[in-house]
N, CA, C and O atoms as a Tinker XYZ file with bonds, in Angstrom:
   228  protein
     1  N     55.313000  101.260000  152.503000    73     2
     2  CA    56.528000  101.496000  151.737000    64     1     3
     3  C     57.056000  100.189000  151.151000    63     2     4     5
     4  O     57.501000  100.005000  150.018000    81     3
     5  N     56.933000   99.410000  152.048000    73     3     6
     6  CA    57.367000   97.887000  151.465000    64     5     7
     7  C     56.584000   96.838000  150.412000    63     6     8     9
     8  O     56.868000   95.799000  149.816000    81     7
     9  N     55.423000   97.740000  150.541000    73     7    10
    10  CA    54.566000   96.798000  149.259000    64     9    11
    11  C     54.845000   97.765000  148.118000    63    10    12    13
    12  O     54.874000   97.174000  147.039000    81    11
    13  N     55.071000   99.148000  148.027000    73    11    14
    14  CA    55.652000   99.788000  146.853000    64    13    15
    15  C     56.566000   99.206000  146.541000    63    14    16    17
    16  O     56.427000   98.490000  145.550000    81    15
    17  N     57.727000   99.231000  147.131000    73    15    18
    18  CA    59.043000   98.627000  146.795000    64    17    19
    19  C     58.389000   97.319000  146.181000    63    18    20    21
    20  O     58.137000   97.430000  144.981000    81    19
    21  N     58.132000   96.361000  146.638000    73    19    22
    22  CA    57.584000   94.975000  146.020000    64    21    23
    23  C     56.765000   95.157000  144.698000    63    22    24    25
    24  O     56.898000   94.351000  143.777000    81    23
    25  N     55.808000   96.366000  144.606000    73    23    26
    26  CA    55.098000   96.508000  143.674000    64    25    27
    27  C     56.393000   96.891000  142.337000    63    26    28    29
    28  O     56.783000   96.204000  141.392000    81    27
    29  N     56.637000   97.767000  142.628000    73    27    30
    30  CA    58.100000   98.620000  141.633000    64    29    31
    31  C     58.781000   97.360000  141.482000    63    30    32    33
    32  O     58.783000   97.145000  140.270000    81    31
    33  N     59.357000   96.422000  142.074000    73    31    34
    34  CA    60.346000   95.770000  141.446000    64    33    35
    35  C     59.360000   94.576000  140.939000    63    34    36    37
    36  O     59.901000   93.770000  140.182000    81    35
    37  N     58.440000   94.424000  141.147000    73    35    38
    38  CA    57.640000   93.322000  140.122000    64    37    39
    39  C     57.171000   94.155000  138.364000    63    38    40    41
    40  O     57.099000   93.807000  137.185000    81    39
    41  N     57.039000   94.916000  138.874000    73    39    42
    42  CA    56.536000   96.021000  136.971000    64    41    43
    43  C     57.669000   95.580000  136.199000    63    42    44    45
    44  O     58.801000   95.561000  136.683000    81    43
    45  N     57.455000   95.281000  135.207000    73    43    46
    46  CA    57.391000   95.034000  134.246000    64    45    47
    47  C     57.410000   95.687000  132.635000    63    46    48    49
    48  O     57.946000   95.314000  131.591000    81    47
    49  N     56.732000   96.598000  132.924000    73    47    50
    50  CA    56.243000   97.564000  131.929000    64    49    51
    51  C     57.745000   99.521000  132.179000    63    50    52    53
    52  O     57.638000  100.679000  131.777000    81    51
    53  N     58.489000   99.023000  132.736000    73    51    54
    54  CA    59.980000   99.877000  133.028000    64    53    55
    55  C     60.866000   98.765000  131.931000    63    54    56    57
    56  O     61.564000   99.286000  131.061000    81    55
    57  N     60.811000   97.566000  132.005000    73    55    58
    58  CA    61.704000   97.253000  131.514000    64    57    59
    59  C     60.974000   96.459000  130.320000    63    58    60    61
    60  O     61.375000   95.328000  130.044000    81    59
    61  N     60.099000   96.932000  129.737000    73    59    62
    62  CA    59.958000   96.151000  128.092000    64    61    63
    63  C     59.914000   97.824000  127.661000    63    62    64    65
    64  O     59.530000   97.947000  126.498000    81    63
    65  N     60.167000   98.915000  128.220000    73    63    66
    66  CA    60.230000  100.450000  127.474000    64    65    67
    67  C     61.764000  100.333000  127.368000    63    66    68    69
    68  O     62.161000  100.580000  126.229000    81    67
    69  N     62.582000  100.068000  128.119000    73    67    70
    70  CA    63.827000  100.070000  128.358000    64    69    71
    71  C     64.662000   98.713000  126.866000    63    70    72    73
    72  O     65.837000   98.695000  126.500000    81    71
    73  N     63.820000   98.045000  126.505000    73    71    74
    74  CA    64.281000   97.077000  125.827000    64    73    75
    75  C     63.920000   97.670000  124.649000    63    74    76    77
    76  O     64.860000   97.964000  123.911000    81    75
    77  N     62.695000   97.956000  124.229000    73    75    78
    78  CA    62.329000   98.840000  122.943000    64    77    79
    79  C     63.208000   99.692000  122.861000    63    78    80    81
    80  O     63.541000   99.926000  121.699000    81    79
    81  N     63.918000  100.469000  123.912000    73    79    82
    82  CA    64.481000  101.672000  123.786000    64    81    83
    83  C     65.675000  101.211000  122.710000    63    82    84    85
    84  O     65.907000  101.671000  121.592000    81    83
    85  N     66.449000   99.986000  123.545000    73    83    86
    86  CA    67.718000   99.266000  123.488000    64    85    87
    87  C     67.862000   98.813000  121.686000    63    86    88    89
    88  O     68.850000   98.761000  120.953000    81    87
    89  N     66.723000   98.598000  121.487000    73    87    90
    90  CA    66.432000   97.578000  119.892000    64    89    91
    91  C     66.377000   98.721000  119.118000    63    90    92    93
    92  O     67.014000   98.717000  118.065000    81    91
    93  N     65.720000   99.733000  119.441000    73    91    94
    94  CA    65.648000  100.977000  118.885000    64    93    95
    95  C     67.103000  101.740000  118.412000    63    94    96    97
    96  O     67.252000  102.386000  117.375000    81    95
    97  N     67.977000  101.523000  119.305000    73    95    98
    98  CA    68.968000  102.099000  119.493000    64    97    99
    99  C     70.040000  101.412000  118.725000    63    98   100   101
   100  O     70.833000  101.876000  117.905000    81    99
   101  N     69.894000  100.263000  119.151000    73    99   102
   102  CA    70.486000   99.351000  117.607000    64   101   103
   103  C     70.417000   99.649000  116.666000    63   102   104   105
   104  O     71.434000  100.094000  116.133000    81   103
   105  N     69.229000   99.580000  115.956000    73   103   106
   106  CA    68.622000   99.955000  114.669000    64   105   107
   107  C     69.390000  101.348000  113.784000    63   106   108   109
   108  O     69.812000  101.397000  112.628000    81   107
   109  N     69.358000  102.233000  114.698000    73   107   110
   110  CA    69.538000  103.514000  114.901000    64   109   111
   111  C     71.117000  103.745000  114.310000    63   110   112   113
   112  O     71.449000  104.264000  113.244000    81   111
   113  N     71.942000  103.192000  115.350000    73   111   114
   114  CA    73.506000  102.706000  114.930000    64   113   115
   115  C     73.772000  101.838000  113.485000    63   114   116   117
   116  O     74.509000  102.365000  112.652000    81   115
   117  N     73.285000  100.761000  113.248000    73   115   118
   118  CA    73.169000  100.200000  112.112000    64   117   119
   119  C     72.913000  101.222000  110.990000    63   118   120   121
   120  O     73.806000  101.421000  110.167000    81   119
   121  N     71.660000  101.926000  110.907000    73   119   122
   122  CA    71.468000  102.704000  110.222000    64   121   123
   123  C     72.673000  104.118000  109.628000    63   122   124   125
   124  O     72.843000  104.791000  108.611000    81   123
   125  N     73.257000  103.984000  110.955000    73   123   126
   126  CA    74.096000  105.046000  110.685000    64   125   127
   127  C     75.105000  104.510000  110.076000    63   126   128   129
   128  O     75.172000  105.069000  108.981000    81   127
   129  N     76.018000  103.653000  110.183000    73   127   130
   130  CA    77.004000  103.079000  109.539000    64   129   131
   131  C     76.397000  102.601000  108.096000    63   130   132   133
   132  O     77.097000  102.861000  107.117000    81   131
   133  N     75.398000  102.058000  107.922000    73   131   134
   134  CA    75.018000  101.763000  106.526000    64   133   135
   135  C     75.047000  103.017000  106.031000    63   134   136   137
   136  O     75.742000  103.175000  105.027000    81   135
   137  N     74.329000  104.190000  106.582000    73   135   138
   138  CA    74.116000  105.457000  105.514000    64   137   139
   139  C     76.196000  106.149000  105.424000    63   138   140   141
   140  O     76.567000  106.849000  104.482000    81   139
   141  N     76.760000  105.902000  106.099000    73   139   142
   142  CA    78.122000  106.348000  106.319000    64   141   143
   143  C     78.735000  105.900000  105.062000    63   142   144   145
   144  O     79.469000  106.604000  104.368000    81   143
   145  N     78.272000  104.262000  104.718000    73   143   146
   146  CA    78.962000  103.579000  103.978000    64   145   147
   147  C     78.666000  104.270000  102.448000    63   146   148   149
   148  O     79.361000  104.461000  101.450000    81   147
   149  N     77.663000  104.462000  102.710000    73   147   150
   150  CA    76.644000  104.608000  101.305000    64   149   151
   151  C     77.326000  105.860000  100.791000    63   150   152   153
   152  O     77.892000  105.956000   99.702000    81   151
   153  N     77.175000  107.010000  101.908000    73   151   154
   154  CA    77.793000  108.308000  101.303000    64   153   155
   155  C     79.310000  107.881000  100.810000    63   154   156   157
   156  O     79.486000  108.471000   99.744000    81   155
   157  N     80.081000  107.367000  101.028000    73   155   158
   158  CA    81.500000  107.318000  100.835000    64   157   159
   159  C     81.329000  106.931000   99.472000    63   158   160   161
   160  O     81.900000  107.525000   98.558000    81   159
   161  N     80.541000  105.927000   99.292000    73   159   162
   162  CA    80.051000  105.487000   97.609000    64   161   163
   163  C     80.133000  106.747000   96.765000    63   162   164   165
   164  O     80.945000  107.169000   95.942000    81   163
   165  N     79.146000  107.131000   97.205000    73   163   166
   166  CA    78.447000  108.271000   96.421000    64   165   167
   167  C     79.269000  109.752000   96.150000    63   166   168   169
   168  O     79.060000  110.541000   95.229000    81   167
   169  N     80.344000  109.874000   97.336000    73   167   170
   170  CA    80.910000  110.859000   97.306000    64   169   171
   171  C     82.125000  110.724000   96.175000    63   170   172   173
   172  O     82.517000  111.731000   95.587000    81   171
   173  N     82.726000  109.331000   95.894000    73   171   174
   174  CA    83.133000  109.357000   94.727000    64   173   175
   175  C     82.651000  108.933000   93.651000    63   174   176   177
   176  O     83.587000  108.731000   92.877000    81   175
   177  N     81.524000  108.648000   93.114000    73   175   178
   178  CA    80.752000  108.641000   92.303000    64   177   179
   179  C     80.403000  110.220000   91.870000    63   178   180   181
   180  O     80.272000  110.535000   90.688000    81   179
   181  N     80.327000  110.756000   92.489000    73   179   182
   182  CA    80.233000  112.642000   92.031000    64   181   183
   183  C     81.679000  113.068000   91.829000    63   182   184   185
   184  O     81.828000  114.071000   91.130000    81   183
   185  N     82.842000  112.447000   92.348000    73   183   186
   186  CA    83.893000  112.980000   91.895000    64   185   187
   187  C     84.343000  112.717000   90.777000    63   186   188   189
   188  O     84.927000  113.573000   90.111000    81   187
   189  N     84.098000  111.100000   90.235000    73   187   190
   190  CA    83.930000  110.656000   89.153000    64   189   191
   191  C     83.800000  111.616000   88.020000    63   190   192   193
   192  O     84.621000  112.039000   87.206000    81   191
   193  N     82.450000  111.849000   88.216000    73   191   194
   194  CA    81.365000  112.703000   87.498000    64   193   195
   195  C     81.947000  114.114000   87.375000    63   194   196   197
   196  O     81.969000  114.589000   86.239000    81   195
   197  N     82.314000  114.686000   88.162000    73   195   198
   198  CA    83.159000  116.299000   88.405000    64   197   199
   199  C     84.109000  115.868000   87.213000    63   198   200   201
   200  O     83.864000  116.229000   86.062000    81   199
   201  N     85.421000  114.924000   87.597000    73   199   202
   202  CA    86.154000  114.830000   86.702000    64   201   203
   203  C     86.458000  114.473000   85.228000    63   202   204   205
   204  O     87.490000  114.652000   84.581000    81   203
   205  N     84.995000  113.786000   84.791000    73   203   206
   206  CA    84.780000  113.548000   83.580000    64   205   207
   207  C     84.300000  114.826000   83.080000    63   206   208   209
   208  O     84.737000  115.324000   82.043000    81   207
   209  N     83.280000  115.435000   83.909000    73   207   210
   210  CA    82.561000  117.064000   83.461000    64   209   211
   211  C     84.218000  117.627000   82.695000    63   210   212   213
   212  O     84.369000  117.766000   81.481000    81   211
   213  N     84.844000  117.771000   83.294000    73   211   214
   214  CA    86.067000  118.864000   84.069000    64   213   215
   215  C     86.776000  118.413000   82.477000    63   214   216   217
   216  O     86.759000  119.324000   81.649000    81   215
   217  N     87.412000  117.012000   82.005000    73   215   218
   218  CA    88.296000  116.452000   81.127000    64   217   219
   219  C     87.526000  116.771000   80.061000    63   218   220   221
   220  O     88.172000  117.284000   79.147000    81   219
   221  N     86.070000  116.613000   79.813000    73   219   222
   222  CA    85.502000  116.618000   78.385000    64   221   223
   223  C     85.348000  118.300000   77.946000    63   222   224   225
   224  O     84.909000  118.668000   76.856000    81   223
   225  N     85.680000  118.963000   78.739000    73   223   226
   226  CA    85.206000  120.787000   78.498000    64   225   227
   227  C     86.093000  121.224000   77.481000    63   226   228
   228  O     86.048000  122.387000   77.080000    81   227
């Protein structure tokens, strides 16, 4: 039991999945706030567009 325990806390390969996970997860968040930002752009850029449609009729 005690060389498991010794074996388990020497691995290695638990915690570089756990770090990929972490960087991953970053990425992930970033991504989301950039695409958040982007739509807000865009959502008045079509309103824009609605309201010019809408004035020239």
């Amino acid at each position: 039991m005690k060389q498991w325990l010794r074996r388990l806390w020497r691995d290695q390969k638990g915690a570089t999945a756990i770090e990929y996970g972490l960087i991953v997860s970053l990425v992930v968040i970033a991504m989301i706030a950039a695409l958040g930002n982007f739509a807000n752009s865009t959502v008045g850029m079509w309103n824009n567009v609605s309201d010019n449609v809408a004035a020239s009729s």
